[in-house]
Every structure is written in structure tokens, then in C-alpha cells.
C-alpha positions as CSV (number, residue, x, y, z in Angstrom):
1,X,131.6,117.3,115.8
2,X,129.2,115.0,113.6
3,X,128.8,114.8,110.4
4,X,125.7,116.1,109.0
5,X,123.9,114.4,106.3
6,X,121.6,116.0,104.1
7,X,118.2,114.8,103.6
8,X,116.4,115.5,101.0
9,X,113.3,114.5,99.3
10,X,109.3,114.1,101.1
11,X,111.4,112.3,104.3
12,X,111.7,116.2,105.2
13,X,108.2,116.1,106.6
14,X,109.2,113.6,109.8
15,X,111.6,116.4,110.7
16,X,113.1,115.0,113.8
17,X,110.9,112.0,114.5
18,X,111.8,107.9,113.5
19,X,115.4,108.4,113.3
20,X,118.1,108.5,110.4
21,X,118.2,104.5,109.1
22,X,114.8,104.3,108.9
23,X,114.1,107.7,107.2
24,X,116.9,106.9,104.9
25,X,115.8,103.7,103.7
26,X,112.5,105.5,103.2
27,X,113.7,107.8,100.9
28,X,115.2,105.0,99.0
29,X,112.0,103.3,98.8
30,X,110.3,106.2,97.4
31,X,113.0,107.3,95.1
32,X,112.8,104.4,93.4
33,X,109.0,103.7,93.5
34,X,108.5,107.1,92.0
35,X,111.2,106.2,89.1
36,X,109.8,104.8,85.8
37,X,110.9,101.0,85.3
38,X,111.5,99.3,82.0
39,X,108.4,97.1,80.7
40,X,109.0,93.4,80.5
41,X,107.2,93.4,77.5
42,X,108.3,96.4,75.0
43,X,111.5,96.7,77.2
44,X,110.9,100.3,76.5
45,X,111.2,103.0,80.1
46,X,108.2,104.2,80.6
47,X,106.4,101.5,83.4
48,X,104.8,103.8,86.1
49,X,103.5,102.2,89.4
50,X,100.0,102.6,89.9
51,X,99.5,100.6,93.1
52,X,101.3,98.3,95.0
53,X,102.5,95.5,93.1
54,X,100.7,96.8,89.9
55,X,102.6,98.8,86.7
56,X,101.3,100.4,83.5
57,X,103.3,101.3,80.8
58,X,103.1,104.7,79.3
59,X,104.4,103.4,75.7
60,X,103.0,100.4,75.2
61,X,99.7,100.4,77.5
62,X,100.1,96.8,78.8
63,X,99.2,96.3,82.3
64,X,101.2,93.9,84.4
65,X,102.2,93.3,87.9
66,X,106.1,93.1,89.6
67,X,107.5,94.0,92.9
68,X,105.5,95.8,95.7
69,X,107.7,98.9,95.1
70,X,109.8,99.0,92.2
71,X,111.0,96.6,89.5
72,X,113.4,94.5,89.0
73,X,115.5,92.3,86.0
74,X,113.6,89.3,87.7
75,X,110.0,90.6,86.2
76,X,111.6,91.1,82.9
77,X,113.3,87.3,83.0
78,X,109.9,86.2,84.1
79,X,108.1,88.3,81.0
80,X,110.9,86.9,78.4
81,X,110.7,82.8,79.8
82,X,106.6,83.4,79.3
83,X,106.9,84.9,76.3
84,X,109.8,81.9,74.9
85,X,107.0,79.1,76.0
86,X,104.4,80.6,74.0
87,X,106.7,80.6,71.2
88,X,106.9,77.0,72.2
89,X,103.5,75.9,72.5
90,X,102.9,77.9,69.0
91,X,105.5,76.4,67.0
92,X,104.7,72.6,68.5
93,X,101.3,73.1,67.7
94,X,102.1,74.5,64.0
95,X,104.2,71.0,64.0
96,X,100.5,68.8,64.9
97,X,99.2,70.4,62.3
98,X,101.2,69.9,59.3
């Protein structure tokens, strides 16, 4: 007899239509789109997807975008090497100046 997986979460409503894989890595999808991610910039948890591609965080109100779906370490690297090259650009220009 086979094994019966449970399913849980909104793939319910396809019942027995699209099959398993698909309705499994659907789930997954939306798990993890619905989960809050951490904000490159306050590295705090609290960003919450909005739209595709776009994220708001709750604690520090900065808008930004990142992956389609959900975000990754690379969007915080990306965040911390932008925000190391404005400390860059500030402290060469602070050097032109004296």
C-alpha cells in the first residue's frame, strides 16, 4: 500500500488536480513567500513581501527589492558591499577635502 503524505497549507484547494511534485513545490513557494525575511539594511526580521520582487520592512520602513519570492543571504551581501562603497566614496572624499 502507498504511503500517504499529508498536505497541508492553501495547496488543499487543487484537491486532486496538478499532481503531488508540483503541488508540493507550491507549497514551498508559498511557505516561504509568506515568511518574514531579514532586512538587508537593519538586519532586523520583519521584511514582508508586498509584490513580486518588492519587500517592506515592518521595523525599519525602508523599501527595497530582492528575489521574486522570498529572500535570500545574496540581497543582504548585495545591501552590505553598497553600503561598504559608500563608506568608501565618503571617506575618499573627506580625504580631497582636507
Amino acid at each position: 500500500m502507498a504511503i500517504v503524505k499529508k498536505q497541508f497549507g492553501s495547496v488543499k484547494r487543487y484537491g486532486v488536480r496538478y499532481g503531488r511534485r508540483l503541488k508540493n513545490k507550491l507549497a514551498d513557494v508559498e511557505e516561504k513567500s509568506k515568511k518574514l525575511g531579514k532586512c538587508p539594511y537593519c538586519r532586523k526580521l520583519g521584511a514582508k513581501r508586498i509584490a513580486v520582487g518588492i519587500w517592506i520592512c515592518r521595523k525599519c520602513g525602508s523599501k527595497f527589492t530582492g528575489n521574486a519570492y522570498y529572500l535570500e543571504e545574496k540581497a543582504e551581501a548585495a545591501a552590505a558591499e553598497q553600503e561598504e562603497k559608500v563608506v568608501v566614496f565618503k571617506s575618499k572624499k573627506a580625504e580631497e577635502e582636507a
